[in-house]
C-alpha positions in Angstrom: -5.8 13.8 -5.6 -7.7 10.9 -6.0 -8.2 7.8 -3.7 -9.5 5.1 -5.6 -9.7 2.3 -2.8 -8.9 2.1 0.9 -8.8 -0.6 3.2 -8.1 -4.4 3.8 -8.5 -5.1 0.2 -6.6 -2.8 -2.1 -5.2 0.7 -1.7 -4.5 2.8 -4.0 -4.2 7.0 -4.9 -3.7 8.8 -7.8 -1.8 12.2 -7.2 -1.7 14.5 -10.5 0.0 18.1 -11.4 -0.4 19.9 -14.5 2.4 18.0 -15.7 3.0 14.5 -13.8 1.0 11.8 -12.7 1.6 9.1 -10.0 -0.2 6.0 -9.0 0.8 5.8 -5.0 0.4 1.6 -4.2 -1.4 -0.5 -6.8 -3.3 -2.3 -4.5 -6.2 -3.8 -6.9 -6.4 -5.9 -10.2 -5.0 -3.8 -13.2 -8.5 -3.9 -14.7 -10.2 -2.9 -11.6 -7.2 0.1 -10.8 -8.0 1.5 -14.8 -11.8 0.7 -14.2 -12.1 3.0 -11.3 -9.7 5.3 -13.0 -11.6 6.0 -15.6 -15.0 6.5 -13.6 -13.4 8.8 -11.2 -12.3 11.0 -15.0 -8.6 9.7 -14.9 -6.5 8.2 -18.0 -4.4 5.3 -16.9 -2.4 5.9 -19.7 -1.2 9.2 -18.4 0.7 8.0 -15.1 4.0 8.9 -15.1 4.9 6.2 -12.4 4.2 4.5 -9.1 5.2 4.9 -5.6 5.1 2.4 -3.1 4.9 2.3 0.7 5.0 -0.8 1.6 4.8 -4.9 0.1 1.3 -6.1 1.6 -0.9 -7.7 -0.3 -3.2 -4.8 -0.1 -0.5 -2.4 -1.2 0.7 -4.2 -4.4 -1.7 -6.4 -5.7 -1.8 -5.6 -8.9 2.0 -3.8 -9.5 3.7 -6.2 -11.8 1.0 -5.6 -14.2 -0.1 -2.3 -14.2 3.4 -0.9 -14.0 4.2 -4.0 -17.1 1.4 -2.3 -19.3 1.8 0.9 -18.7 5.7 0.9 -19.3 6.5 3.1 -16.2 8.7 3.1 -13.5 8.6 1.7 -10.4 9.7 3.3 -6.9 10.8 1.2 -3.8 13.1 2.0 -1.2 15.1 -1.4 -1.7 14.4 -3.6 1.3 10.4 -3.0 0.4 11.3 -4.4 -3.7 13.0 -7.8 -2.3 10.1 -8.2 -0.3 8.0 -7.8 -2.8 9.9 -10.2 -4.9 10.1 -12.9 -2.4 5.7 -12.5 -2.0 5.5 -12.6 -5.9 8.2 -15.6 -5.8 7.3 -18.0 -3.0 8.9 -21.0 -1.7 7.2 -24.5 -2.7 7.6 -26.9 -0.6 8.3 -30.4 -0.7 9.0 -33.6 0.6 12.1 -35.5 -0.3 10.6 -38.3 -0.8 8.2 -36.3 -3.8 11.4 -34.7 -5.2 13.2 -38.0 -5.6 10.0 -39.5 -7.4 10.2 -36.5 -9.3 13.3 -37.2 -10.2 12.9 -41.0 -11.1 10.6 -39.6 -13.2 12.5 -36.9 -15.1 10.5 -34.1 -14.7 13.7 -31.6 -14.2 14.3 -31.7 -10.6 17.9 -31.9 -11.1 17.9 -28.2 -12.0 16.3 -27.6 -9.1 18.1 -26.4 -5.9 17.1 -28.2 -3.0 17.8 -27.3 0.6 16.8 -28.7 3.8 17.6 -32.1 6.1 17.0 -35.3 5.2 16.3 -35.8 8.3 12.9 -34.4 8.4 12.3 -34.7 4.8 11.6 -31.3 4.3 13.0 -29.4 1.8 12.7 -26.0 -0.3 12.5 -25.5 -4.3 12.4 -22.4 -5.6 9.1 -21.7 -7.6 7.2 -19.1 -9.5 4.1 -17.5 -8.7 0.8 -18.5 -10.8 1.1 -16.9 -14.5 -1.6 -14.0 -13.1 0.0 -11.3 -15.0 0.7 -12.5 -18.4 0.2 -10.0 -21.5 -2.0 -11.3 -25.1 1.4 -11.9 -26.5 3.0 -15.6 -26.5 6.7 -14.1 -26.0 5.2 -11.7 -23.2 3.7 -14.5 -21.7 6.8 -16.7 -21.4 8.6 -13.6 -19.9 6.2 -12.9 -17.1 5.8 -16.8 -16.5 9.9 -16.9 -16.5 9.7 -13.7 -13.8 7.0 -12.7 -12.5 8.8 -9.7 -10.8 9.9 -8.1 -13.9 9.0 -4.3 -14.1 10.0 -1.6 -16.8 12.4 0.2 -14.6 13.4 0.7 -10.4 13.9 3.3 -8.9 14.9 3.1 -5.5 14.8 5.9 -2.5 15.6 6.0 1.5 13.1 5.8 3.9 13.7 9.3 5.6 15.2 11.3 2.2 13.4 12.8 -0.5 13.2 12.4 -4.3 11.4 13.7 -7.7 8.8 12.8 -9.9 8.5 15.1 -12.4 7.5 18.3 -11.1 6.6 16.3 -7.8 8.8 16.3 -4.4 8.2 13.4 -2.8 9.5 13.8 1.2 9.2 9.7 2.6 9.4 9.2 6.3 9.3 5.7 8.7 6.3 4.4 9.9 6.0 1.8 12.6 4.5 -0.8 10.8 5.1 -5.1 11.0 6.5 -4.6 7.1 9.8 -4.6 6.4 10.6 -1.0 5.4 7.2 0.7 5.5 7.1 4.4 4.8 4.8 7.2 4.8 4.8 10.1 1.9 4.6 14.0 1.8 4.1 15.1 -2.0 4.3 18.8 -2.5 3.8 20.6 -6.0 3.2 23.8 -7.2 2.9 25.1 -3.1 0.8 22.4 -2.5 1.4 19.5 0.2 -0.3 16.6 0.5 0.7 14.2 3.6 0.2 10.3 3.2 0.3 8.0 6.9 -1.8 5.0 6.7 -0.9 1.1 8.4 1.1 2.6 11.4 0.4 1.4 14.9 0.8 5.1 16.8 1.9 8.5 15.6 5.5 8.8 16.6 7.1 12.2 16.8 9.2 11.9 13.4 5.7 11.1 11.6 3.8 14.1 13.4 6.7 16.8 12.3 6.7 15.1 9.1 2.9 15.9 8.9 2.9 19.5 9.6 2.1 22.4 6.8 -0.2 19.6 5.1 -2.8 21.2 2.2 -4.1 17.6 2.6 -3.7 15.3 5.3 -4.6 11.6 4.5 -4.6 9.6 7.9 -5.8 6.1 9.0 -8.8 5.5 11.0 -8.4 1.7 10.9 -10.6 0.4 13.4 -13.0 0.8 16.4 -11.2 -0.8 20.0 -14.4 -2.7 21.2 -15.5 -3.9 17.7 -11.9 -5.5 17.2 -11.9 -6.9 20.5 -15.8 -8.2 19.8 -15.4 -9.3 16.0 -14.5 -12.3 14.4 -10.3 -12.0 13.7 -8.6 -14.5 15.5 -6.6 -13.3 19.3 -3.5 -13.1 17.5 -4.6 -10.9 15.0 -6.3 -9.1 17.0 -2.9 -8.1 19.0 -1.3 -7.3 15.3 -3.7 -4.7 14.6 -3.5 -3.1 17.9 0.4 -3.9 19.0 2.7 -0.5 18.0 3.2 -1.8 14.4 -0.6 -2.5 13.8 -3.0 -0.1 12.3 -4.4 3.3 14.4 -7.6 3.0 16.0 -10.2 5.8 15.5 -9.3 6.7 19.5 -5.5 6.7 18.5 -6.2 9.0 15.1 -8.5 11.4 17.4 -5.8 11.3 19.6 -3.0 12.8 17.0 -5.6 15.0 15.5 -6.2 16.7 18.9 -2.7 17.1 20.4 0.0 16.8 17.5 -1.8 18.4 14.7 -1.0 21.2 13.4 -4.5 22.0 12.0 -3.4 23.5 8.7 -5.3 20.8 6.4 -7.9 22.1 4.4 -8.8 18.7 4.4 -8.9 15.5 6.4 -9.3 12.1 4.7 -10.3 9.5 6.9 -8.8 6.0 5.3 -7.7 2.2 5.6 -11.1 1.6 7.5 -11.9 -1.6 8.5 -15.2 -3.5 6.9 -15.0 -6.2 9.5 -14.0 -4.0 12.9 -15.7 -0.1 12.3 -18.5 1.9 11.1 -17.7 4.9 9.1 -20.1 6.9 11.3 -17.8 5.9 14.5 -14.5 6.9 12.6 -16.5 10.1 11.8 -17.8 10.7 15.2 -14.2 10.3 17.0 -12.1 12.4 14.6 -15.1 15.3 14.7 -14.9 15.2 18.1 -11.1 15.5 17.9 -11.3 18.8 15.8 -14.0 19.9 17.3 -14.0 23.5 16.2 -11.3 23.4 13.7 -13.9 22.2 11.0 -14.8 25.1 8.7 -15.8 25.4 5.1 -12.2 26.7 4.5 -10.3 24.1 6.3 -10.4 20.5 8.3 -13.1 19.5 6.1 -13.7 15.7 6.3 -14.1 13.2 4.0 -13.7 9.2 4.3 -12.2 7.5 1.6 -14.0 4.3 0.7 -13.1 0.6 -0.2 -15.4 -0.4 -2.8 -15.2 3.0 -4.9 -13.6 6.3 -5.6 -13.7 9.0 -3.3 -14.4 12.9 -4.9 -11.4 14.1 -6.6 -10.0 16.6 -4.2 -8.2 19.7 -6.5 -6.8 22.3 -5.2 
């Protein structure tokens, strides 16, 4: 298992068996995602696929290309891919008075669906996302420009049931998170189980049995209460990040790793901190305090994954 980034801007993990590779979120540039790849002794070229939690920004950044040049299949659960679609596909907006000149002008606008009230003289056309993720080819090119959203394949699962990659089980649960059908991952291979919760506002009781018998527990440690409520975000994002579908607060992660943990890990990954609202040494200081005297050499080791670069590959 390796994480290559986490936090605010771009997650991603690479979770590898003898035989299969997957890329879980693609939440950088494709250069950057092979880049760090490569330094942490991974070949891109050898990902079997990628899994997806959720559509942020953060989550999917660079999915459209990576999965495009690397010919592999894609897994949603279905409510996450249309999301995805309509980020990588957004509205433009314009006036009606601008589509009619348009128009007068003949620059296509009568294949374009408008909707709205001419009333207010706002109305919606449906356009396509900047060209970001073209390939060297001409033909490739037009194809991405003409759908941004294309991918080699789909594969879609439930939140709550399980599926297959390769030799790798992948178990997804809910998470209470403001997306539209986040989910949280247990992967187990060859005896092996590595559990996955990261942007969820509290630790529910599905999530916590979910989490039990974990080899490798990776939980978030998003932010610190008093530096959120001190720090620069805005009041209403400030209530996002700490409402029930928000992120966990080193206090809230302490708090599951003291009374719903089952303690099994042999190790604990700290991730999806904040740069603007904690300190790693806080996050550290709260879940160490949490374990207390859990933490051995043999198990409930812990390690913070970073944002900037790749954590130690942990192999088991």
């Amino acid at each position: 298992m390796t994480v290559l980034a986490s936090g605010s801007k771009g997650n991603c993990m690479v979770l590898s068996s003898s035989r299969t590779r997957i890329l879980v979120d693609a939440g950088l540039s494709c250069r950057e995602l092979f880049k760090r790849m490569r330094a942490a002794g991974e070949d891109p070229e050898t990902l079997d696929a990628v899994v997806v939690t959720h559509e942020h920004q953060d989550h999917v950044q660079g999915l459209a290309v990576t999965a495009r040049k690397l010919g592999i299949p894609v897994y949603f659960t279905e409510a996450t891919h249309r999301a995805w679609m309509r980020w990588m596909v957004p509205q433009k907006r314009m006036t009606y008075a601008d589509w009619l000149e348009k128009r007068k002008q003949g620059l296509g606008t009568g294949d374009v669906e408008m909707e709205g009230d001419a009333e207010t003289g706002d109305f919606t056309a449906d356009g396509v996302a900047p060209g970001a993720c073209g390939g060297t080819e001409v033909e490739e090119q037009t194809k991405v420009e003409s759908d941004p959203c294309r991918l080699p394949a789909v594969e879609y699962f439930q939140a709550g049931y399980s599926f297959s990659v390769g030799d790798i089980a992948v178990s997804s649960f809910t998470i209470p998170h403001d997306a539209v059908d986040p989910v949280g991952f247990v992967f187990e291979v060859e005896g092996i189980r590595v559990g996955l919760a990261t942007d969820l506002g509290y630790v529910p009781p599905n999530v916590a049995q979910r989490l039990r018998g974990c080899d490798v527990l990776m939980i978030e440690s998003n932010h610190d209460l008093e530096m959120l409520r001190d720090g620069p975000y805005p009041w209403s994002v400030k209530q996002r990040v700490m409402s029930r579908v928000g992120h966990l607060s080193n206090d809230a992660a302490a708090g599951y790793l003291e009374k719903n943990y089952d303690g099994q890990a042999t190790y604990v990954v700290l991730a999806h901190l904040s740069e603007s609202n904690n300190l790693p040494a806080l996050a550290r200081v709260a879940a160490e305090g949490a374990l207390r005297e859990r933490i051995n050499l043999l198990a409930n080791r812990l390690v913070l994954a970073q944002q900037h670069e790749p954590m130690a590959s942990i192999c088991l």
